[in-house]
Structure formats: C-alpha cells, structure tokens
C-alpha positions in Angstrom: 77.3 82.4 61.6 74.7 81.7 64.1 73.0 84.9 66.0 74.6 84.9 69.5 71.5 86.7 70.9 68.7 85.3 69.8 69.7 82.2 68.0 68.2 83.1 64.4 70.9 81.7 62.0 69.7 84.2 59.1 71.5 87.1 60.6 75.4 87.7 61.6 77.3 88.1 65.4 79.4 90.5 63.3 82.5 89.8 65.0 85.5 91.7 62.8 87.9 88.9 63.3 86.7 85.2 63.9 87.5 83.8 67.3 88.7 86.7 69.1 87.3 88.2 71.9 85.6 91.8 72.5 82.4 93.0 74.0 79.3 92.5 72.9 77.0 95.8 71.8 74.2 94.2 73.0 75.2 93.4 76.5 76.5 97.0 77.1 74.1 99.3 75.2 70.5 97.5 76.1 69.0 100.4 73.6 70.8 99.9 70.9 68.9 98.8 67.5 71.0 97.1 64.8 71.3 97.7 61.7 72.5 95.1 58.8 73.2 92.6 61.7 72.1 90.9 65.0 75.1 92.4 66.9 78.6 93.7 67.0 81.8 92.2 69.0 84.0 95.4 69.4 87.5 95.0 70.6 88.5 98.7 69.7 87.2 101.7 69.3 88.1 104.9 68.1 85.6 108.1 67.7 88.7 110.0 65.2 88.3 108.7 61.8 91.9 109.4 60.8 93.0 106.9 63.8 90.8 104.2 62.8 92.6 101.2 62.3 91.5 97.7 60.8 89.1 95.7 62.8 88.2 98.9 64.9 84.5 100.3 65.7 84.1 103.5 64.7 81.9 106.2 67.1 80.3 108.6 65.7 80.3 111.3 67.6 80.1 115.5 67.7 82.9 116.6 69.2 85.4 119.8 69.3 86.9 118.4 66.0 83.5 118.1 63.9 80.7 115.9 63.4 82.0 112.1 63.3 78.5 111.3 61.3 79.9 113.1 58.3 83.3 111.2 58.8 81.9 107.5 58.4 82.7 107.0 54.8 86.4 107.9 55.8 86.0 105.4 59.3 85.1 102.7 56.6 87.8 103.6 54.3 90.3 103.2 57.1 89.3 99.7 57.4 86.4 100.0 60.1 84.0 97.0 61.0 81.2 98.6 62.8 79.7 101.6 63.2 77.9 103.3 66.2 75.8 106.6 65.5 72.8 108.3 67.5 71.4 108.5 63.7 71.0 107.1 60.4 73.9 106.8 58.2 75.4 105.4 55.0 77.9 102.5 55.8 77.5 100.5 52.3 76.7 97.2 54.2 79.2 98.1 57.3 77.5 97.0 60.6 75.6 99.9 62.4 74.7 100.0 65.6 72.5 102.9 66.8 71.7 104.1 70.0 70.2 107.3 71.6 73.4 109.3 72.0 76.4 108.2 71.0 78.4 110.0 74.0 77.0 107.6 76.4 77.7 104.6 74.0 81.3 105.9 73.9 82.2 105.6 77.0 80.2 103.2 78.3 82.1 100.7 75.9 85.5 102.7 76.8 84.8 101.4 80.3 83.1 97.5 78.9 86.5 97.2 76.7 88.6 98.0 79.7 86.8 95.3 81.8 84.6 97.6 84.0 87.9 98.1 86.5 85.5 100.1 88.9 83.5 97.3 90.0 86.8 95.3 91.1 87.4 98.6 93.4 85.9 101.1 95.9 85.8 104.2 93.7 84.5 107.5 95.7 83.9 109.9 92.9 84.6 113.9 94.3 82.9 116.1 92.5 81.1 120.1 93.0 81.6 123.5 92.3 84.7 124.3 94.0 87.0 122.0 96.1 86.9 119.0 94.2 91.0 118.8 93.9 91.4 119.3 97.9 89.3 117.0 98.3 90.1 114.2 96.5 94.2 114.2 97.9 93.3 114.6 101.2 90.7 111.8 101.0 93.5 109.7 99.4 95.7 110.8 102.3 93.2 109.8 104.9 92.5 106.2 103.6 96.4 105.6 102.9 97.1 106.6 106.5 94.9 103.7 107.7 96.5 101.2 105.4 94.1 101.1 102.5 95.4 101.0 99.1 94.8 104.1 97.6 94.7 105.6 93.8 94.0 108.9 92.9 92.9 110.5 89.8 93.1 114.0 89.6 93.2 116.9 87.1 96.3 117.0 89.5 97.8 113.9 88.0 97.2 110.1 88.7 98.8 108.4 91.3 98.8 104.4 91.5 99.4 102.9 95.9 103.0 102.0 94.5 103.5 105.2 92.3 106.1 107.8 94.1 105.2 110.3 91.3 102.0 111.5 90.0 101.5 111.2 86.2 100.4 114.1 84.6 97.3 112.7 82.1 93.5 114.0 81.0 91.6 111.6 82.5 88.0 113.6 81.2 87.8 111.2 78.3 86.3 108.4 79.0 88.9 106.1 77.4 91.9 107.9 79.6 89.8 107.9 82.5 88.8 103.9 81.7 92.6 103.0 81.4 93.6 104.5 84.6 91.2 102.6 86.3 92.0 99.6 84.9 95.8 100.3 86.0 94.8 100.8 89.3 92.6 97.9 89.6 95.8 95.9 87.9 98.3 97.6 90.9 96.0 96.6 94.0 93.9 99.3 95.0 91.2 98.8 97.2 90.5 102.1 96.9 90.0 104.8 94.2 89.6 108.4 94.4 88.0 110.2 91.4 88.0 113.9 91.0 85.0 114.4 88.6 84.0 117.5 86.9 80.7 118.8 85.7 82.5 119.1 81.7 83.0 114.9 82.7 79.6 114.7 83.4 78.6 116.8 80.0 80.4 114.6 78.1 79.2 111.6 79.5 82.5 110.5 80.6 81.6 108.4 83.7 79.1 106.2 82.2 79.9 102.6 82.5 81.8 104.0 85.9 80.7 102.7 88.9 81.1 104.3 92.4 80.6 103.1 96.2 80.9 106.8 97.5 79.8 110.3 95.9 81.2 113.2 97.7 79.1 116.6 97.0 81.8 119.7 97.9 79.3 122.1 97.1 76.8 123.4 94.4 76.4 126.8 93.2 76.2 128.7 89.9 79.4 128.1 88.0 80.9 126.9 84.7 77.7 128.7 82.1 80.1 129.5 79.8 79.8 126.2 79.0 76.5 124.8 80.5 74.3 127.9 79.8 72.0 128.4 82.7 72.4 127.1 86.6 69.5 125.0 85.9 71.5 123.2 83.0 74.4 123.3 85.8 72.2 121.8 88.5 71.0 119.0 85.6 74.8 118.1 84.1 75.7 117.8 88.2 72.7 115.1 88.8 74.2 113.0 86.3 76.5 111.8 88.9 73.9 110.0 91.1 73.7 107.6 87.9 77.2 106.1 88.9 76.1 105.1 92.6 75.9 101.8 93.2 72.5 100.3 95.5 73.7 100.8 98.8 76.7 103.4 97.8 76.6 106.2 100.1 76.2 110.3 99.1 78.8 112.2 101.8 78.0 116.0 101.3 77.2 118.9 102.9 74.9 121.0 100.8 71.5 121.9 101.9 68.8 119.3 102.7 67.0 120.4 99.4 69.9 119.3 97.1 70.7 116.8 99.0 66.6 114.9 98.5 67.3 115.9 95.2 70.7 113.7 94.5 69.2 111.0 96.5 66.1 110.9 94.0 68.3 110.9 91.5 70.1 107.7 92.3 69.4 104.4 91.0 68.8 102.7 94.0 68.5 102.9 97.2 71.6 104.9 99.2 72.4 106.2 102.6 73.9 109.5 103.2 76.2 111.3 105.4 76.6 114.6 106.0 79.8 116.2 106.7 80.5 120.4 107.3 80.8 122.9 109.8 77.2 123.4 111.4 76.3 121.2 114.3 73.8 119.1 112.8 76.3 117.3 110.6 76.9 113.9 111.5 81.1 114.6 110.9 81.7 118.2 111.3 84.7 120.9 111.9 85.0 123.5 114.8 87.3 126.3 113.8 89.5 127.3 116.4 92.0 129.3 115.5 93.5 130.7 112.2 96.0 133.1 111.2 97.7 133.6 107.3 100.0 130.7 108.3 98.0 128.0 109.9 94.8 126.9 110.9 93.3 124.9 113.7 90.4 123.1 113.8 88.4 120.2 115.6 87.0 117.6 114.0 84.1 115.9 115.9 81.8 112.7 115.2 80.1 110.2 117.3 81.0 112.1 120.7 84.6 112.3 119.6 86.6 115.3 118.7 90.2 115.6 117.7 92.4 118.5 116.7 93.9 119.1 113.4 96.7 121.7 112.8 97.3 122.6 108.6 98.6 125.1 106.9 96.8 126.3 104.3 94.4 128.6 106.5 91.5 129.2 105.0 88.1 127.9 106.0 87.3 126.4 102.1 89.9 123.8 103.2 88.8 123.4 106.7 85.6 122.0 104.9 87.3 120.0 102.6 89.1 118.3 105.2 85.9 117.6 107.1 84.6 116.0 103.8 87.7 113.5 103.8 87.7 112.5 107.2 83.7 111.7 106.4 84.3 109.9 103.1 87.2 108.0 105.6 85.1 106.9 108.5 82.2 105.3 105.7 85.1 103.1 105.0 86.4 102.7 109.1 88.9 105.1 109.2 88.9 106.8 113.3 89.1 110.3 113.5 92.3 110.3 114.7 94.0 108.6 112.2 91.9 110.9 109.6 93.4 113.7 111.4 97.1 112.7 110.8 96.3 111.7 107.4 94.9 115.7 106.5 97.7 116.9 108.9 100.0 114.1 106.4 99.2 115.5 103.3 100.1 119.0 104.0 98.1 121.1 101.4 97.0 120.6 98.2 99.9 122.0 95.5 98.5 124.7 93.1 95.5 124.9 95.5 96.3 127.8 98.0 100.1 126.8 98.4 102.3 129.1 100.7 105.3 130.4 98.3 108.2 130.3 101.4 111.4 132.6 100.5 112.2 133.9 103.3 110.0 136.9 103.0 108.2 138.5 105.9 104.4 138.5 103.8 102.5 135.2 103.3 102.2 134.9 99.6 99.7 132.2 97.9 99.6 130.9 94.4 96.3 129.3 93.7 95.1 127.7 90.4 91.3 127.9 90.9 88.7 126.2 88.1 85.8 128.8 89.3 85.2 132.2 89.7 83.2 130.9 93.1 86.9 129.3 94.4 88.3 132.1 93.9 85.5 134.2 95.9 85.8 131.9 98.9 89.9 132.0 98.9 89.8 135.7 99.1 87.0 136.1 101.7 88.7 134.1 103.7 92.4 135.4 103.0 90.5 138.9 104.0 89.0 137.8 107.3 92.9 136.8 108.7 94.8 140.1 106.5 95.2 143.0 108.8 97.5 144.9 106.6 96.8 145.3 102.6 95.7 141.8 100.4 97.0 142.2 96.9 95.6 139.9 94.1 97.9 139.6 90.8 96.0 137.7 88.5 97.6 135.8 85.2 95.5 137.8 82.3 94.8 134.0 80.3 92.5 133.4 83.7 91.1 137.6 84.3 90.2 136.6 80.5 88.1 133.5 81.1 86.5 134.6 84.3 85.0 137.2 82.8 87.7 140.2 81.9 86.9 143.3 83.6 83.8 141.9 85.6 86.0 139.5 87.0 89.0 142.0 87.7 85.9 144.5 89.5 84.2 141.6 91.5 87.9 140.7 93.1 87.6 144.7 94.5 85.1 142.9 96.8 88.1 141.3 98.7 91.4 142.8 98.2 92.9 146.5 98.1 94.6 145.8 94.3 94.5 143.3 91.5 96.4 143.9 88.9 96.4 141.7 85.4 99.7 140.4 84.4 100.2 139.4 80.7 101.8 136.4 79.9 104.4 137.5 78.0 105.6 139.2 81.1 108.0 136.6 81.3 109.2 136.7 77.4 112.9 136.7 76.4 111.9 139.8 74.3 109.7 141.8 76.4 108.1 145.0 75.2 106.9 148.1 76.6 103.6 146.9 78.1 105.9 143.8 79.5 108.5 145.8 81.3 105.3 148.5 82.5 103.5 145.2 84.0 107.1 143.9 85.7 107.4 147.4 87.2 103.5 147.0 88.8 104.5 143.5 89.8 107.5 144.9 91.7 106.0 147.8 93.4 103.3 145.3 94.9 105.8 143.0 95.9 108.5 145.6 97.6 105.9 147.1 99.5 104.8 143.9 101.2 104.9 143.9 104.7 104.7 141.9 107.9 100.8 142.3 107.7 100.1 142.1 104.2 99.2 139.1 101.9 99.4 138.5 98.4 97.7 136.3 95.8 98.4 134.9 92.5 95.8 134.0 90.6 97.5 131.4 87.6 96.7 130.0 84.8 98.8 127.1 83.0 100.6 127.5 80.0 99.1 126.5 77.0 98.5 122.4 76.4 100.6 122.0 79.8 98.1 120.2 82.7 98.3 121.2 86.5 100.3 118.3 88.3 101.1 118.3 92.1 105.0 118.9 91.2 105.0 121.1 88.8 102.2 123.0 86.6 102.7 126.4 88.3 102.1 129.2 85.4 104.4 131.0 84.5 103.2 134.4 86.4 103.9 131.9 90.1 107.3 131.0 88.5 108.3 134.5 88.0 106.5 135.9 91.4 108.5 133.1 93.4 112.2 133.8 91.2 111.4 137.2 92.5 110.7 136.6 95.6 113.3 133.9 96.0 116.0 136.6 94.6 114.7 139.2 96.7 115.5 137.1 99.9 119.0 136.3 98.5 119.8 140.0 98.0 118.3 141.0 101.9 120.6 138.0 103.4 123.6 139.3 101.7 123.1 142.5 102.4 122.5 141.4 106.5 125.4 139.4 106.1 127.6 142.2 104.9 126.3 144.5 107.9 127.4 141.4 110.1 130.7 141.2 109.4 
C-alpha cells in the first residue's frame, strides 16, 4: 500500500481494516515517530488491555490500574493493530506509534475519533480552586435565559438544551468527556459549558479540546495530596490556557499577576475580562444586603447596574454569579437578563443548598471539593450567624481534608463540628453509631431561631454528585430528622388547637 504521507510505496498506511475510515496518527499527534510503519488509521482505541477488541489501537498508558507498557503483549493478543507508547516496546511486528506522553496522545485522539465536537460549538471551560460547579450552572442559566442553546457538563451531571434531566456521568476521562461533547454538538448547542478540574488537567483530559472562553474562579493552594506542592498546582492550572482558541477570551478575577501569567500561557493572542467585587473590574457585584436566607446584590457594567435577589447567601456565590453574568455579556447577554437567569437558576444543588422543613434554623448541606470552599462557606455563614454555627461533618470527607487538622481549622469558624461516621445510618448500628446519633440530635434540638447549621457530605462510595440526587447519606439522615422533627411539632400544635 502506498505511504499516505509521504508517498514512499516501500512502507505501509497501516490501516487495520482496508477501506474504512479512522484518524490518521500523523495528523493528530505532529510528534509522533513511527515505528514498523509510515502511519496508523485508528478507528478505536482503548488504553485497558482486557477491553481491547479486534481492529482496536491500544494506548499504553500508567494509570490507577498499572503500567499499560507491561500490558502490550496482552493488547496484541486481544487482537490489537497498533500500538501507542511514550517508550520503546515489544509489539512482534504490530505497528507502534510513539509519542512524548502517551496521556496527551490519549485524549487528543479521544477527542480526533469523536470528530473534534468542540470546534462545531462555543465551549467556555470553568475551572479554579473553588466555585467551579456554581459557576458553570449559573453560566448555563444565564445564556439559556437569553435564548442560546446551552449544554452543561458538570461533575453535577450533563445536561443536553433538550435534556429535562441531568445524566449522572464522569466526564474526567477524556473519552467520556469527548462523547458528551460530541452529543451536544449532535443536539444543537451553540453553547457548551465545561466544568474542568485541575485532576482533568493532570491527566491531560482536555487536550484535543478547544475553548472560546476560560473562566478563572479563583487560585490558591489546594488539591497537594495529589499535585504535591502549590507550584505543581499553579503548573497543572496553566495547562488550561493550552485549550484557548486565538482570539478566545480569559474572564477571571484573580490578581493581575496570575492573570499576565495565564495570558502568557495561551497560544495566541486573547483578550480578557475581568469580573469580581472590587471597582476596577470591568463586570463587578455590590453587596447590599444579606441575611442566612437571602442575599442581595448589584451587578454593574458599562454604567449599568441591576439588582439580583438569591438565596444561597453567602458572598463565594455572590462572586460566582458575577463570573456568569461576565462569561454572559462576552457572548451579548444584557445584564438584566443575566440577572434573571442567576435569579432562574436558584442555587446550585449540593453546593450550599437550604434544607427547608419547617424548622426555625437555616440548615445547609454543602458537598465542597476543597478544604478552601469550605473556608470561604463558613466565613461567610459566620459573618450573617448571630446565635451558634454548628458544622457536622461526614467522617469519609474530615478523613480526606486532613482528619484532625481539618476538624481543628473548622474551630476558626463555627462553635462545634462534630465527625459523623458513615455507618451512622446502618440497619445494624453499634455503640459508637447510636453515641454519634445522640451528638447529632443534641446539635439539632438545640437549634434556634439564630443559629445555623452545616453539613459537610461526602458521597457514598462509587455514587457521583448529580443536581437531583447525590446527597450523602449524613444530609439524608440530617433532613429525615429534620423533616420528622417538623411533623412531630405540627402535630403537637395541632393537638393544642383543637
């Protein structure tokens, strides 16, 4: 077969099967070297050697499951027609393809197979420390309430412009995340919001993605259990810019250091726009009122200034908010119909949501990724609590934040935390159980008219966070209580009544 790249009939266009289509390795991976051959057509891919089927193109990959070099002789077995490694390997005449990290290649071809759906959209990736989830729905709610068609991909679930109900998915691999875009391109949107997280970023995830909009919540130390140091952090977080398209636009409000910083990062030229609460932003937010059941602010631009009212009341959301309504008017959305797209969408679920029963105490369940949302959600519960602020904190998350440090830096902000076990909710409890239930219900009972209470969830195991469901199972037993609680006072009101 004639070389398809160069035209040299001594060496194959390994193809796997003759006259089908696929990509080309070559015209995806410009630093790949090749290896037995002159190129290779994939139409699949797979970086699990036990999944490989006939025809595919095996990745070779390190990943949580082990080192996909050492699994090549099995990728082959399985009927494998090309290989892709970052290094040399044994294929016994099999195609390989090498390239400098085979991360990258991964999803860079996830997104080539899928027919790069992000160039046939506007995609605004969100992504930062804290915030991203806010964000990203109310930025969807904003552009959907000036007629745009909207999809949003969230570790909240996905949600297509026709969909009435998110679908719960992992869209940090790069194939999921590639397929999603690819049904939203498919359904319509002009639009595409993209909540993206610095483990996407590790992992390479968004490479092949392309974006018209970044949005930048924020950036400060967070996530070194996984990245190491807030340099490494800072480094993963750059990785971003690589996605902006010449022209796309950066909408953040970090400091004008990181923000030179992102710019230089970017591939080509972009424009920014900064959005906050300090004066100098060109869309900002004027607090003007806030108690533990609503907030009120101003959003102002270009000598205009509208009011929003919401109910989630803290000022973490208040700046989210003034991030969407920015991302909305680069794409000619007015601030008032920003306004009643943030007022639209309410809240966020999962992300500071008001647990109603009845009760006379605002009670919260939040699902924060960071130990620095969590810091700005109390600070700014604290500021509006005039009585006690109680934190109970799901012990899977105390755990992961840092155990005891964790549980001693929440002292900062509230009069109690207490850690509830998971089993607290068991159909066999045991002592400890029953001695945490008891803590849970003294906080709880003693709630009153002033006070506030948090809880601080974490999801059950292998279940994701999704706007209608996903609460853990410490919120599902804090609102049954509070939910009987209010049954048992109306009866008893009732009973005086009559």
């Amino acid at each position: 077969m004639r070389d398809a790249t160069n035209g040299s009939p001594n060496r194959p266009l390994h193809d796997g099967r003759e006259g089908s289509r696929g990509v080309r390795l070559s015209a995806v991976l410009p630093a790949a070297r090749f290896v037995a051959c002159d190129d290779i057509v994939v139409r699949r891919c797979q970086d699990q050697a036990g999944r490989v089927r006939p025809g595919d193109v095996f990745v070779a990959r390190l990943t949580d499951k082990g080192d996909g070099h050492e699994a090549v002789p099995r990728a082959i077995a399985r009927g494998a027609v090309g290989i892709i490694a970052d290094r040399m390997v044994a294929t016994d005449g099999i195609p390989l393809c090498l390239v400098p990290d085979s991360d990258w290649a991964m999803a860079r071809l996830s997104h080539a197979l899928a027919g790069d759906p992000s160039r046939e959209m506007r995609v605004i990736a969100v992504t930062g420390t804290s915030g991203k989830t806010t964000t990203a729905w109310l930025t969807a709610s904003v552009l959907a309430e000036a007629g745009h068609r909207v999809g949003v991909l969230s570790d909240l679930g996905c949600l297509g412009p026709d969909d009435t109900e998110p679908h719960v998915d992992d869209i940090t691999s790069a194939p999921s995340l590639a397929c999603w875009l690819a049904r939203l391109a498919a359904s319509g949107c002009s639009h595409a919001v993209v909540e993206v997280s610095s483990r996407m970023l590790a992992a390479h995830a968004t490479a092949g993605m392309t974006c018209d909009s970044i949005a930048i919540t924020n950036l400060a130390a967070a996530h070194l259990d996984y990245h190491g140091t807030p340099r490494a952090y800072r480094q993963i977080m750059l990785r971003i810019m690589d996605t902006l398209v010449d022209g796309g636009c950066l909408i953040t409000g970090v400091s004008q250091r990181h923000r030179d910083r992102l710019l230089d990062a970017a591939a080509g030229e972009a424009t920014c726009l900064t959005a906050g609460l300090s004066d100098d932003c060109d869309v900002r937010a004027r607090p003007v009122e806030g108690s533990l059941f609503s907030r009120t602010f101003l959003l102002e631009a270009g000598g205009q200034m509208v009011p929003v009212a919401a109910d989630t009341p803290t000022v973490s959301f208040v700046r989210d908010a003034v991030l969407a309504a920015a991302i909305g008017s680069r794409y000619g959305v007015s601030l008032d119909r920003a306004a009643r797209g943030i007022e639209a969408a309410g809240g966020v679920p999962g992300r500071v949501e008001r647990v109603d029963r009845g009760q006379d105490a605002p009670v919260f369940i939040d699902l924060p990724t960071s130990v620095h949302a969590v810091s700005a959600t109390l600070a700014s519960l604290r500021r509006l609590t005039r009585g006690r602020l109680a934190v109970l904190v799901d012990e899977r998350m105390a755990t992961r934040f840092g155990g005891r440090r964790f549980i001693r830096s929440l002292e900062r902000w509230c009069h109690e935390a207490v850690v509830v076990p998971e089993s607290i909710a068991s159909d066999d409890p045991d002592d400890a159980d029953i001695a945490a239930y008891a803590r849970v219900d003294r906080i709880l009972s003693a709630l009153g008219r002033r006070d506030c209470a948090v809880v601080l969830g974490a999801l059950p195991a292998g279940e994701p966070a999704s706007p209608h469901g996903g609460r853990s199972s410490l919120a599902i037993l804090v609102d049954g209580w509070l939910q009987l609680a209010h049954q048992e006072a109306a009866t008893f009101t009732r009973r005086r009544a009559a």
